[in-house]
ROTI-59923 format. One line per field, with one value per residue: x, y, z of N, C-alpha, C, O in turn. Coordinates in Angstrom, 2 decimals, decimal comma, m for minus. Layout:
BEGIN
n.east <- (X;...)
n.north <- (Y;...)
n.up <- (Z;...)
ca.east <- (X;...)
ca.north <- (Y;...)
ca.up <- (Z;...)
c.east <- (X;...)
c.north <- (Y;...)
c.up <- (Z;...)
o.east <- (X;...)
o.north <- (Y;...)
o.up <- (Z;...)
This chain:
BEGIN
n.east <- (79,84;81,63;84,19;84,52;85,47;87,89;89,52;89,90;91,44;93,21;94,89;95,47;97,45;98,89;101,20;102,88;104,48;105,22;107,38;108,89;110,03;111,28;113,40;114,67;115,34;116,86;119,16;119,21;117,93;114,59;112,38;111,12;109,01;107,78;106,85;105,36;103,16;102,60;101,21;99,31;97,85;97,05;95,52;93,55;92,47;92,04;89,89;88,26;87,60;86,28;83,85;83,03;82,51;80,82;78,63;78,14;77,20;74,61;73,38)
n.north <- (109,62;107,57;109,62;110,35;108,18;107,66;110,33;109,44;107,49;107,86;110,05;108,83;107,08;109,28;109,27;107,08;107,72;110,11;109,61;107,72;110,07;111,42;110,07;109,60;112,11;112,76;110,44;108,48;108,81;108,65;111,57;111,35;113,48;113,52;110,53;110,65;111,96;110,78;108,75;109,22;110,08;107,70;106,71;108,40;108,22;105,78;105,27;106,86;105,85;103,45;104,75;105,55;102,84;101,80;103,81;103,50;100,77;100,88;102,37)
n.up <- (103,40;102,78;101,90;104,32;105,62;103,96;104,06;107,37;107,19;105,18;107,17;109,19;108,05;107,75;110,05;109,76;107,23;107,34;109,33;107,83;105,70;107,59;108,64;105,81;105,24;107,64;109,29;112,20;115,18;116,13;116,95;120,53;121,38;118,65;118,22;120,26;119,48;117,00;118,02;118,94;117,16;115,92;117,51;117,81;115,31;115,05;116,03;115,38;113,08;113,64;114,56;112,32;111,05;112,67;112,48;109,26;109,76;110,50;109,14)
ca.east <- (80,45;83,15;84,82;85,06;86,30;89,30;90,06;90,75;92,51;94,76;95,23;96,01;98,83;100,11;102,34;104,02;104,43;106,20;108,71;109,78;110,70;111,89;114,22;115,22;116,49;117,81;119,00;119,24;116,96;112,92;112,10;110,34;108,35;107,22;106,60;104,01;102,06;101,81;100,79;97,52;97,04;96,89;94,37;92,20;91,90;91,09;88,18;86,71;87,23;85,18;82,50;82,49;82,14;79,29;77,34;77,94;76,69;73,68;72,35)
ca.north <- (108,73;107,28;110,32;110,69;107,10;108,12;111,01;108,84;106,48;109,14;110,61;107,64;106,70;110,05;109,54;106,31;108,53;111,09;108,77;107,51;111,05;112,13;109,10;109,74;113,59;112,69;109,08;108,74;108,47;109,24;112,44;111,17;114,14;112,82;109,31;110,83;112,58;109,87;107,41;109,90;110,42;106,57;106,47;109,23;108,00;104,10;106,03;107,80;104,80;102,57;105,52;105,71;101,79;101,35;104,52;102,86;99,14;101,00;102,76)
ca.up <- (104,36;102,03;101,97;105,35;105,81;103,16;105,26;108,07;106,49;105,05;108,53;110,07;107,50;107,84;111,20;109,30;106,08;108,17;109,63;106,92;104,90;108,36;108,79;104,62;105,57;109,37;109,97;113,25;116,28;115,79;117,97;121,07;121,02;117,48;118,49;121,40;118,57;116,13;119,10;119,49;115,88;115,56;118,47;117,18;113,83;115,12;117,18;114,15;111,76;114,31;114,56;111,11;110,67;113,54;111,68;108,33;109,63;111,06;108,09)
c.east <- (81,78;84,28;85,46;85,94;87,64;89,67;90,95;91,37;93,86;95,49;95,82;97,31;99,77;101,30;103,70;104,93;105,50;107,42;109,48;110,39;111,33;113,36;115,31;116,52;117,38;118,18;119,18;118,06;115,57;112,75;111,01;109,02;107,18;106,46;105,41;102,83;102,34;101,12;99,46;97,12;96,46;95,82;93,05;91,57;91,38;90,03;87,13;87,15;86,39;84,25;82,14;81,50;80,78;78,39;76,90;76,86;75,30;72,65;71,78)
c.north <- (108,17;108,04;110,87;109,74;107,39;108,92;110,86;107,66;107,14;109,10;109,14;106,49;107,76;109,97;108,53;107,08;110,02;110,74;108,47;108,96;111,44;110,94;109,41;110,89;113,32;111,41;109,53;108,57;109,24;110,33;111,50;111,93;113,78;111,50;109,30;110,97;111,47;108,74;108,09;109,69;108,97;106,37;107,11;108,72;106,21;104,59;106,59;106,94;104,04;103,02;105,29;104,19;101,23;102,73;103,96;101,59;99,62;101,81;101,89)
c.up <- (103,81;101,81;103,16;105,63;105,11;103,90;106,44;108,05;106,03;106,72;109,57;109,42;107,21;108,49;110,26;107,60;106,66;108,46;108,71;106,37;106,08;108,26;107,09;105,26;106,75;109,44;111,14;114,08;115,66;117,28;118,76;121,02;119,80;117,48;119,15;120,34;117,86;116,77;118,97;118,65;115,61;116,59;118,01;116,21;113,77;115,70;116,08;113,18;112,49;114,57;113,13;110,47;111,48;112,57;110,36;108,29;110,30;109,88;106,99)
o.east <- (82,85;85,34;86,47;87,10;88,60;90,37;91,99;91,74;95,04;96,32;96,56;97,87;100,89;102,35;104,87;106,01;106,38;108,42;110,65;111,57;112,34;114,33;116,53;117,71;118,56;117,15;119,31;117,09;115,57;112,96;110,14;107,99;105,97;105,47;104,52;101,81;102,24;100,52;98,47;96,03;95,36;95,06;91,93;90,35;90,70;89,09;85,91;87,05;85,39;83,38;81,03;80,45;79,94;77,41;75,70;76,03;74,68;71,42;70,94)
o.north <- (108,34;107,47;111,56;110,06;107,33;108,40;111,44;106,98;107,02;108,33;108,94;105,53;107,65;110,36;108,85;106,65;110,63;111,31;108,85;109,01;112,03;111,35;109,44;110,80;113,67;110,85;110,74;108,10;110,21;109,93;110,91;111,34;113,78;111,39;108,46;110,29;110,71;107,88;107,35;109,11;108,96;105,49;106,63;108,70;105,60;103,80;106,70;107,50;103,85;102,23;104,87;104,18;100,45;102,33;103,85;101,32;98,65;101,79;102,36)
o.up <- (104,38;101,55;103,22;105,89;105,88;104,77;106,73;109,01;106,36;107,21;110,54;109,96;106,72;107,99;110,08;107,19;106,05;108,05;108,66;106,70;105,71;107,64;107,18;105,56;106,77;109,81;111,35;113,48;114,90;118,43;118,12;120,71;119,99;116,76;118,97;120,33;118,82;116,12;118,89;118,67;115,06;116,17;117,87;116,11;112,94;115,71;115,96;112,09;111,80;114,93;112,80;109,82;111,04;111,95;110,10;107,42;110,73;109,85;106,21)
């Protein structure tokens, strides 16, 4: 279980982890395109950290 929790913890500080090195190489505007997908990834990964935390508080 702890390993999964790290997982999405990673994954869910990837999108801001992106931005930044993207912003390093490009200043300039953040691809919208880009912005859509880290909006999900940040949704997905609050969905399976709050599964993970109700399976945790139940075992």
């Amino acid at each position: 279980m702890v390993r999964t929790t790290c997982n999405s913890t990673a994954a869910a500080e990837y999108p801001q982890v992106c931005k930044a090195l993207f912003r390093r190489q490009r200043p300039g505007a953040y691809p919208a395109d880009l912005a859509a997908r880290e909006e999900a990834l940040k949704q997905l990964c609050s969905v399976s950290l709050d599964i993970i935390s109700l399976l945790s508080a139940t075992s």
